[in-house]
N, C-alpha and C positions, 0 to 999 in steps of 0.2 A: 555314531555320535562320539565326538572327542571324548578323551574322561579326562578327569580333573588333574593328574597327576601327566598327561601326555601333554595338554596345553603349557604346561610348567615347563616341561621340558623343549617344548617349543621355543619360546622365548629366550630359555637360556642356553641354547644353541646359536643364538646372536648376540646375546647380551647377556655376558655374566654379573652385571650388578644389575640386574630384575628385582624389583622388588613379592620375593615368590609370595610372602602374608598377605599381597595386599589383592594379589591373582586368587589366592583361594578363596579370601572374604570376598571376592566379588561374583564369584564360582557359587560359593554358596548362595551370598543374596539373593543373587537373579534366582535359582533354582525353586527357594524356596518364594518367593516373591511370585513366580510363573504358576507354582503349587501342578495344578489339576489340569492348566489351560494347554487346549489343543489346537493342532494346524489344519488348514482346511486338509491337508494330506493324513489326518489323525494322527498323527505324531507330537509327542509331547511342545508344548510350545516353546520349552528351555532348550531344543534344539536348534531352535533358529539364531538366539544371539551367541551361541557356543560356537555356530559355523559362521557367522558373521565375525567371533573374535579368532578364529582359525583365518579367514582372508586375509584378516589385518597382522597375522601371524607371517604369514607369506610377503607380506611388505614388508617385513623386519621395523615395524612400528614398537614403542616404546610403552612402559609398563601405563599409564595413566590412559594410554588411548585402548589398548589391547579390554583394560577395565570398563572404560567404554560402552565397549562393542560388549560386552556381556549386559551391559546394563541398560544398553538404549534403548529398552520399551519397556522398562519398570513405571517411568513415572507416567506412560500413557496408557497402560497395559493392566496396571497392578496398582494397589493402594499405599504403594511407595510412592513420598515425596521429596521435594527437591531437598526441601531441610534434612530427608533422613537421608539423603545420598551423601550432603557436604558434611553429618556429624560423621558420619562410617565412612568414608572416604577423603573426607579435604574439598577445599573450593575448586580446586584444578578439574578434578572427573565431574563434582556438581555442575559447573559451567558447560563443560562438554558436551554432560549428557543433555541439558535444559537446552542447547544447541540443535539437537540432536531430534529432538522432542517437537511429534509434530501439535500444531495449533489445533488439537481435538475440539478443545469447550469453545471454544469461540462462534458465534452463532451469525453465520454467510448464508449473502443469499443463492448460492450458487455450487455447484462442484467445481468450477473452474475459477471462482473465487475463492475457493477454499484453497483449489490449487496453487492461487495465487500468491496466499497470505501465509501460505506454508513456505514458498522458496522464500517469499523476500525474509521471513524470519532466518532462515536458514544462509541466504548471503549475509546479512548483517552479521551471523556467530560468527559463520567462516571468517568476516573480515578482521574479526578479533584473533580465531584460530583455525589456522588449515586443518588440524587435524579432527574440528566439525563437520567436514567435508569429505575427507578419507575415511572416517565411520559411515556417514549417510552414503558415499557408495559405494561400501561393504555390503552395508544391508540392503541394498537399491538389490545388489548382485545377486544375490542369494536367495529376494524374493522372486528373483526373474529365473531363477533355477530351478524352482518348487514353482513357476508360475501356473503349469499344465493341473496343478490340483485345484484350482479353482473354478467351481461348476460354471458361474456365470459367463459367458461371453465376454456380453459385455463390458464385466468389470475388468475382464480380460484382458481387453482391446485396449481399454482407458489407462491401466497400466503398461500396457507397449506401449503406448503412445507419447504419456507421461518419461518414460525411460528414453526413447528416443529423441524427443524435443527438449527435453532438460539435462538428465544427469547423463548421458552419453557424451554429450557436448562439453559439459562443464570436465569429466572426466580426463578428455583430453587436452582442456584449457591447463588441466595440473599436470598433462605430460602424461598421464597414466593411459596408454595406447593401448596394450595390454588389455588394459580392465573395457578401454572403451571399444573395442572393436567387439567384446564377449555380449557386453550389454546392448549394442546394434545386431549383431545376429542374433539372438536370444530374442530382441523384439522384434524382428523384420520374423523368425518362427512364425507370429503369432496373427502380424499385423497384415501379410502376405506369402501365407504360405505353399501357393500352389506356385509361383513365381521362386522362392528358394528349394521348393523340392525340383524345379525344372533346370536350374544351373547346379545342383547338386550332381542330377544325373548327367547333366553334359563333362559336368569334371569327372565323374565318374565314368564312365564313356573314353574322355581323351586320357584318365591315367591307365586304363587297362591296352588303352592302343601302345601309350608311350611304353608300359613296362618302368622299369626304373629309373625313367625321364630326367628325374631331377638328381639319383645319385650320379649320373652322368655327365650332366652339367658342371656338377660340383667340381667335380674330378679335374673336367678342363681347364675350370675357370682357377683351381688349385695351382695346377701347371705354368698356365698363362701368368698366373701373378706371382710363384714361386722364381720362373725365369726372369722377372727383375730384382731377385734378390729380399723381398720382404715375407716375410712371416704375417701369416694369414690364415684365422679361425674362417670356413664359409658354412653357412646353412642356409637351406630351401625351401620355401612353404609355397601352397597354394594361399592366393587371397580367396579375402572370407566371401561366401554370397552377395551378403550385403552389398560389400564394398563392387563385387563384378557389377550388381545390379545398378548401385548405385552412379556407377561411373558409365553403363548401356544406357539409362535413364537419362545423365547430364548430356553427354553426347551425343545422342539421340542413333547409337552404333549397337549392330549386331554382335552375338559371342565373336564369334570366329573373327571379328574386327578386331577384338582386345588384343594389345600387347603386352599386357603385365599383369595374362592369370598368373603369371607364375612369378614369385619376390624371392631377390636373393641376397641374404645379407654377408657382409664381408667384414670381421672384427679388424682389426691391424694396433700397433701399438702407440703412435704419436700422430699428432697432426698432419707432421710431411710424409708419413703414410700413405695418412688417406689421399693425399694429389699425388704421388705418385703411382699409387693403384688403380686412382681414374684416369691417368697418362696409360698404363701398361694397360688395360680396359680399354680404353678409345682407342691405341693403337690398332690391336688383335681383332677390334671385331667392328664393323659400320653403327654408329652412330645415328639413334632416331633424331630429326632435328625437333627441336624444341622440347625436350622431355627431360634437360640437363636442371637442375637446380643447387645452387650452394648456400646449404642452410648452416655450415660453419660457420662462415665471416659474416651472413645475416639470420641470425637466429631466429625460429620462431616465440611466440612471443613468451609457448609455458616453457623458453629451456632447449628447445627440443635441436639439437647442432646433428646435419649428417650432409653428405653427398647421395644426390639422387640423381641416375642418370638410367639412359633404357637403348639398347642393342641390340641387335639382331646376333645372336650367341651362340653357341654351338648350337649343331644339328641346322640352323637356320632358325629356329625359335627366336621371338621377341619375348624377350627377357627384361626387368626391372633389377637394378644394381644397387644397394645400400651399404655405404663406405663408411664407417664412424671408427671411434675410438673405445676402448672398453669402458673407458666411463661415459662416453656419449653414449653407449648404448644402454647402460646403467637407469641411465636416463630416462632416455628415450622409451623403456619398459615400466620402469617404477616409478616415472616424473618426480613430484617433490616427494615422494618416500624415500628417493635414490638419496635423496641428501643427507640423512639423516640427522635431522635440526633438532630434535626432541630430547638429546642426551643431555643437553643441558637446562631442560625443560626452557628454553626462546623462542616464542611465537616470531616468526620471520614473513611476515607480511608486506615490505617495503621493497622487494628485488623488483629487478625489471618483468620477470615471468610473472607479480601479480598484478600489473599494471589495470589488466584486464579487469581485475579483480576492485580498484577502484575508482574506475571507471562505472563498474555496475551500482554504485553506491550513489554516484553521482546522480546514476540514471534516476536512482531509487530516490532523490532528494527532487528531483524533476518532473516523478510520474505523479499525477493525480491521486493515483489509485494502486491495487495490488494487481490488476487485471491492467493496465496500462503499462506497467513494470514489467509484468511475464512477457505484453508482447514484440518490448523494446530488448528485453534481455534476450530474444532468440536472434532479434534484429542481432544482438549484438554476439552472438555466440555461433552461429548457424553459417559462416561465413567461410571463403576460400579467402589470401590474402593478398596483396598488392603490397609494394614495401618502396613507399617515396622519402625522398631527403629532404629538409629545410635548406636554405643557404649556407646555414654554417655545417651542413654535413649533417645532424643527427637524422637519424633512421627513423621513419614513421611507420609503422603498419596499421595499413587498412582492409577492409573486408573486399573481396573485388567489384566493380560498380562504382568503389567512392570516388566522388566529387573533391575541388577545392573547398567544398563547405564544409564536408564530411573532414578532412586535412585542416580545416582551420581550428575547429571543435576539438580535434584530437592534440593539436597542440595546448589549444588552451579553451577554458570556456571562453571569456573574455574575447579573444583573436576570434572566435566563430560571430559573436554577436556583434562587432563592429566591421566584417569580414565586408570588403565593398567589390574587391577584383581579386585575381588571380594570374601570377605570372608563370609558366609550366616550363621549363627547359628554357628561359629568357624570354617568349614569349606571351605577350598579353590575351589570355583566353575567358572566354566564359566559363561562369561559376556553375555551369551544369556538367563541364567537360569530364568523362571518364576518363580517370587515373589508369597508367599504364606502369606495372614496374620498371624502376628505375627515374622515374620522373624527378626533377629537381622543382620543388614547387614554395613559389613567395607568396606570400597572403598579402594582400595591399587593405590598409585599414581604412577606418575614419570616424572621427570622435561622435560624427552625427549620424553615422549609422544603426541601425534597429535589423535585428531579425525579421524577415519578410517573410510571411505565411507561403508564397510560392515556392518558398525553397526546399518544404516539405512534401514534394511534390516527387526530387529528385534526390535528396541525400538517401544512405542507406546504412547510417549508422544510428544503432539505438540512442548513443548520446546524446548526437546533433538533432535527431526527431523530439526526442523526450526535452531540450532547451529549448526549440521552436514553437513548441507545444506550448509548454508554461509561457511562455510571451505572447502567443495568440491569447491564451486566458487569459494573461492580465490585459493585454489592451480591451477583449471584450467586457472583463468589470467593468474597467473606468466610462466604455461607452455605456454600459446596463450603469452604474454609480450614478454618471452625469443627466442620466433620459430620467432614473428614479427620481432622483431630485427633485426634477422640474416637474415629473407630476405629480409628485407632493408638493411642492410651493405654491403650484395652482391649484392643486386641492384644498391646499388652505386659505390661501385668496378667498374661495368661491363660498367658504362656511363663515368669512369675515376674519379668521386668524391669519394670525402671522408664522409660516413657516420657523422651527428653532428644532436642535440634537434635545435640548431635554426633554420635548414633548413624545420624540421618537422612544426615547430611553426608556421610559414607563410600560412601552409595551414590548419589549425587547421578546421577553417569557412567554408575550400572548403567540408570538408570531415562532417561536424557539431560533430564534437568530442574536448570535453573539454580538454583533455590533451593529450601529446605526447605520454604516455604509452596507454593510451587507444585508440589513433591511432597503437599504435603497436598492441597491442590484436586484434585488429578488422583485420590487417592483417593474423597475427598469426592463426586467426580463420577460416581464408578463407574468410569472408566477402570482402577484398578486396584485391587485389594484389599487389606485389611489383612493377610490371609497372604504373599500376594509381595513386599511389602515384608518383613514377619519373615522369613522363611525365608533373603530375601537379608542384611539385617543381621547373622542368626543366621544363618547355613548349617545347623549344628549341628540343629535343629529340624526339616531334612527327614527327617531317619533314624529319625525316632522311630517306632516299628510302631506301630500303631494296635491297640484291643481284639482286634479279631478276626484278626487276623496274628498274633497271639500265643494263638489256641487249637490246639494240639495236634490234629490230625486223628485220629478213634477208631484207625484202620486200625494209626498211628504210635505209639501207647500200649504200653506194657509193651515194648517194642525198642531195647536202648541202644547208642547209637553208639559206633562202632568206635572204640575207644583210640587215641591217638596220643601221641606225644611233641614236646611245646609248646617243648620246652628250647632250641630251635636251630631255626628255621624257615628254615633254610638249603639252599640247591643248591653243588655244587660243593665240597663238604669230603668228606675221609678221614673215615670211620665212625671215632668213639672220638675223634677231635681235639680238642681243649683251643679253645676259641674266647670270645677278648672280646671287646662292644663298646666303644670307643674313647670316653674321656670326655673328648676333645678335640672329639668334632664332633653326637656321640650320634646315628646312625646310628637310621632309623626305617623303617618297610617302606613302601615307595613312593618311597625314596631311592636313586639308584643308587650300588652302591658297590663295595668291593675288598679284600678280604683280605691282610693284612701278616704273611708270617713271623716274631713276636719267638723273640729264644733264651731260653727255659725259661717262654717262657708259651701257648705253643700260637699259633693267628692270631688276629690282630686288626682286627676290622672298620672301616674308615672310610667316610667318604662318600668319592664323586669328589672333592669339590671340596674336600677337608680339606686346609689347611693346612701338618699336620704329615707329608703325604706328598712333599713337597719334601725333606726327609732321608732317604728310601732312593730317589729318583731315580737314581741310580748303584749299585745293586742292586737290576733288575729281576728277580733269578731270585727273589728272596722273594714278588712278589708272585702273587697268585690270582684268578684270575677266579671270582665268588661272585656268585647273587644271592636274592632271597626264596623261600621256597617259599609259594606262594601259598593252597595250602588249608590251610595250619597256621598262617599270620597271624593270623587272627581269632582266633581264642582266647588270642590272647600279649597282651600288655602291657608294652611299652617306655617304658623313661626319657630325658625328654629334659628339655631344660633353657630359661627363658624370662626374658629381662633385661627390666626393666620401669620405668619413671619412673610413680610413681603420687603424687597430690597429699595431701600433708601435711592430713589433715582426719579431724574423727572417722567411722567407722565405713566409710571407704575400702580398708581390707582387709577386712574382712566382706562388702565387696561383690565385692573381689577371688576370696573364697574361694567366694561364693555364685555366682558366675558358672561358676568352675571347677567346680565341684560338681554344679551344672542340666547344663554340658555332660559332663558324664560321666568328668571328669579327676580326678586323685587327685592329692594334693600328698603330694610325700615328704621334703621340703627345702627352705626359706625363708630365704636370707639379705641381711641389708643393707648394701649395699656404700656407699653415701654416703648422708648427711642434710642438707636445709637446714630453713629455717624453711617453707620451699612446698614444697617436693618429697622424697621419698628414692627412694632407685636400691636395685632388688634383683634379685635373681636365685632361682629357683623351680624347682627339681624336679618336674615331673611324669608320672605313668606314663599312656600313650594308647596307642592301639591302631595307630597310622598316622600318616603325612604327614597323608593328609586328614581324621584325628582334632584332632594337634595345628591345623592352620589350622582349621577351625572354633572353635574353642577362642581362637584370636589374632583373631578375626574379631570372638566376641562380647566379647573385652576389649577393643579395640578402641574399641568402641560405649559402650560403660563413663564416664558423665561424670567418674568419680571418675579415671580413668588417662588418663593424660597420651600414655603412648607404649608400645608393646611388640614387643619381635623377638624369634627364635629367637636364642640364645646358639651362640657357640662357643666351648671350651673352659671 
């Protein structure tokens, strides 16, 4: 384990203005922050972001990120928060780390939605700062180093897996080749490893045949490029597992087919270098055809500039050739670390190398979903390239497989979605045709064009998927929008109303849908029907018997039900007693309420909650405990009273009275208490059988465009 006073000196072995106080308070934090916690390998937990800020050490990364990498599992790990990182540290490391931090509390229904909802948080930091990015695969690295101490399998697996389909990829998007080839062998370990232990031995096999294979090569190829007079660092590597397997795999070729287990790179000092050492290179020794690339004059897209070509080289060996410069190599090892952009503390977000980078943003504005996103961003990251022009010359890079549609997207959104033909090297071809390097390709528009759901069929770029996507869903709303509609208008036809958005609007809450239209969609869609909606806007509508509820059974014929006395559906009174209900609060069955002794009018019914029972509060002997009698409700009819604001227009009471009328209510009294030029205010008598007569009744007026407002009255 690093100690505190080695990491110091780390740092200021590249940078003498480190800020060393701010390296030790973060030393200490995390330690103390970690306390007790341990690794699945038992090792203290505070070892892990020590060597996570040691990788970042090795990048010659800058004092706030270095801080970082000490601190990135305080705020998920430990009962340190965001607030305590920004008061002990600044906003710069709180932001980073909060970056950094994965989506723990959030509650998914899924592991791969979790996985989900963890990168796109993590694209969005990075897009504010790269060096969000350069921590998280610090730590990606280091947990795949300690990966083998994890008892589970499983979990095992799911982390290669995770490593090799996300941050290997993104790693090399930032140039950092280095780190990504460590992070693909480390998972292909784990993910197949009787397939890496069998090209292990076969390289081990052909280096004990070869002997000193590769000091020998070097030697020549020294010679060979010293006799054109240029100065030249060369070193030799075998490629990694991975990469052999991965390239027997694409190929569908045996070891012994490969030409380039063995890479050889060649530093040299200027640009005309590097061609003239692939000139003295191609002379010396035959030429594999097709295997030449120049990534100088077209760069890749994170940065990455070299000459790549492949020979048949001393001994007869096929050999792979890498010709760069000391800073393309720079590069090409440490990608945007090489740059060192943080001295001035500037996020540099804007170059061409992060093009990529907002692009994935795009995606992210286009996906549905977190899991929609993840699998547009492999679309978009998991690619070999193709590199076509526009007319006027700029350089477009696509994944290989892309179309003119995939080319129209990359130019523009806009250019993809009115995208009508395509013309490829002057010729007019179809929009499904594979791009070939080098292609000159014009996109032909037109203002009436729409993204066609076929075209997703054959692009292969996450952009252009993730915009054809969001366009199929909005055309499918407006068709679900428009079919909703229409079987709500005839739903309402058929109960006698008139379709209107305010009677939808009431029940927005019941259905948990934000707007009226997307209550229509959701009908539209079959999710819910036109009845469940009426019945809730109307209540009133469930009670209706149906034909046959309403046939008499023979048996029950010619038997008349037993008499009763409707007058008084009360409990709790003297037989013979004189009893009002109270035109102070109009007392309805399903209301709790209380009997009031007057002198010389018998009781008086109120509700609980009436007002006018405040005046015999100091004469509780009058009152009586009373409540409905409940099988002689139904057949009564009670008056009650309804205040209403209804909009000054013609035939707005006609609609008042046809509403009341459908729902079963009887008007016995109508009067108008104010008028303006928009509105008048009334009040309405009528007889209902119940509490939950009258509210079905205030439900459908309610819904009513013609009325403005309605409550129960009191007094």
């Amino acid at each position: 384990m690093i100690r505190q006073f080695e990491l110091v000196e780390r740092v200021k072995g590249y940078d003498p203005c480190v800020d060393e106080e701010a390296l030790n308070r973060g030393y200490v934090f995390a330690m103390k922050a970690h306390g007790n916690q341990r690794r699945a390998s038992g090792d203290p937990y505070f070892s892990h972001p020590l060597e996570v800020a040691g990788i970042l050490t090795d990048y010659r990364l800058d004092t706030a990120s270095i801080v970082t990498g000490l601190l990135h599992d305080t705020i998920e790990d430990t009962q340190a928060t965001v607030e305590d990182i920004r008061y002990l540290f600044g906003d710069e490391v709180a932001r980073l780390v909060d970056g950094v931090t994965k989506l723990t509390r959030i509650e998914l229904q899924s592991e791969r939605a979790s996985q989900a909802e963890n990168f796109r948080k993590l694209v969005l930091a990075m897009s504010e700062d790269i060096r969000v990015l350069l921590v998280k695969l610090a730590d990606r690295l280091h947990n795949m180093r300690t990966l083998r101490h994890i008892r589970d399998p499983e979990k095992r697996r799911r982390i290669a897996h995770e490593t090799m389909d996300i941050y290997a990829p993104l790693a090399e998007r930032i140039g950092m080749q280095e780190m990504k080839n460590e992070l693909e062998d480390l998972a292909f370990a784990e993910i197949n490893p009787h397939a890496r232990a069998s090209i292990l031995a076969r390289l081990s096999f052909l280096r004990d045949q070869g002997g000193d294979l590769i000091a020998r090569i070097i030697d020549e190829l020294q010679a060979t490029i010293a006799a054109s007079g240029i100065k030249a660092d060369i070193a030799g590597r075998e490629k990694t597992a991975f990469s052999i397997w991965r390239k027997m795999q694409r190929n569908n070729l045996g070891f012994e087919q490969l030409c380039d287990i063995m890479a050889f790179r060649v530093i040299v000092e200027t640009v005309e270098d590097c061609y003239r050492t692939l000139g003295s290179v191609h002379h010396a020794y035959p030429v594999i055809p097709g295997r030449f690339k120049d990534y100088i004059s077209t760069p890749k897209p994170n940065g990455y500039r070299s000459l790549h070509t492949a020979v048949l080289g001393p001994e007869g060996h096929r050999i792979e050739i890498q010709i760069r410069t000391r800073e393309m190599h720079a590069v090409a090892e440490r990608g945007v670390a090489a740059h060192w952009h943080y001295k001035q503390h500037v996020s540099h977000t804007n170059g061409r190398q992060y093009r990529w980078l907002r692009e994935l943003l795009e995606i992210l504005e286009h996906a549905v979903g977190p899991e929609e996103f993840l699998e547009h961003t492999k679309l978009e990251m998991f690619q070999d390239e193709v590199f076509c022009f526009t007319p006027k010359g700029d350089l477009i890079n696509l994944p290989v497989g892309a179309t003119p549609v995939d080319f129209a997207y990359a130019v523009h959104s806009e250019v993809g979605d009115k995208c009508v033909g395509a013309k490829i090297n002057g010729r007019l071809m179809p929009l499904r045709t594979t791009l070939q390097n080098g292609d000159q390709v014009e996109i032909i528009t037109s203002r009436a064009q729409t993204p066609s759901p076929t075209w997703e069929r054959f692009v292969v770029t996450g952009k252009a998927r993730a915009r054809i996507r969001k366009f199929i869903r909005s055309k499918e709303r407006e068709q679900y929008l428009q079919l909703g509609r229409s079987i709500l208008d005839r739903a309402f036809k058929e109960e006698g109303y008139e379709y209107s958005n305010k009677a939808l609007e009431g029940v927005l809450k019941n259905f948990k849908q934000p707007t009226v239209d997307d209550l229509c969609a959701q009908v539209g869609a079959g999710l819910l029907t036109g009845r469940q909606v009426i019945e809730t806007v109307f209540p009133g509508t469930r009670k209706k018997p149906s034909f046959y509820e309403k046939v008499m059974p023979l048996a029950r014929r010619g038997k008349k039900a037993p008499k009763k006395d409707f007058n008084v559906p009360l409990k709790g009174l003297i037989p013979g007693m004189a009893v009002h209900f109270a035109g102070c609060c109009h007392p309805l069955p399903g209301d709790r309420i209380v009997g009031v002794v007057t002198t010389g009018k018998g009781v008086t019914i109120h509700t609980i909650d009436c007002d006018s029972l405040a005046a015999f509060a100091d004469a509780p002997e009058r009152w009586i405990d009373v409540s409905w009698d409940v099988d002689d409700v139904a057949a009564a009819m009670h008056m009650s009273r309804l205040q209403l604001i209804v909009v000054n227009a013609p035939g707005s009471l006609g609609s008042l009275t046809t509403v009341i009328g459908k729902n079963e209510g009887n008007i016995t009294n109508l009067k108008f208490t104010n008028r303006t030029a928009e509105f008048f205010d009334m009040l309405i008598d009528i007889e209902v059988r119940d509490v939950k007569h009258l509210t079905d009744i205030i439900a459908a007026l309610r819904a009513t465009p013609a009325i403005n407002s309605v409550d129960r009255a009191r007094g």
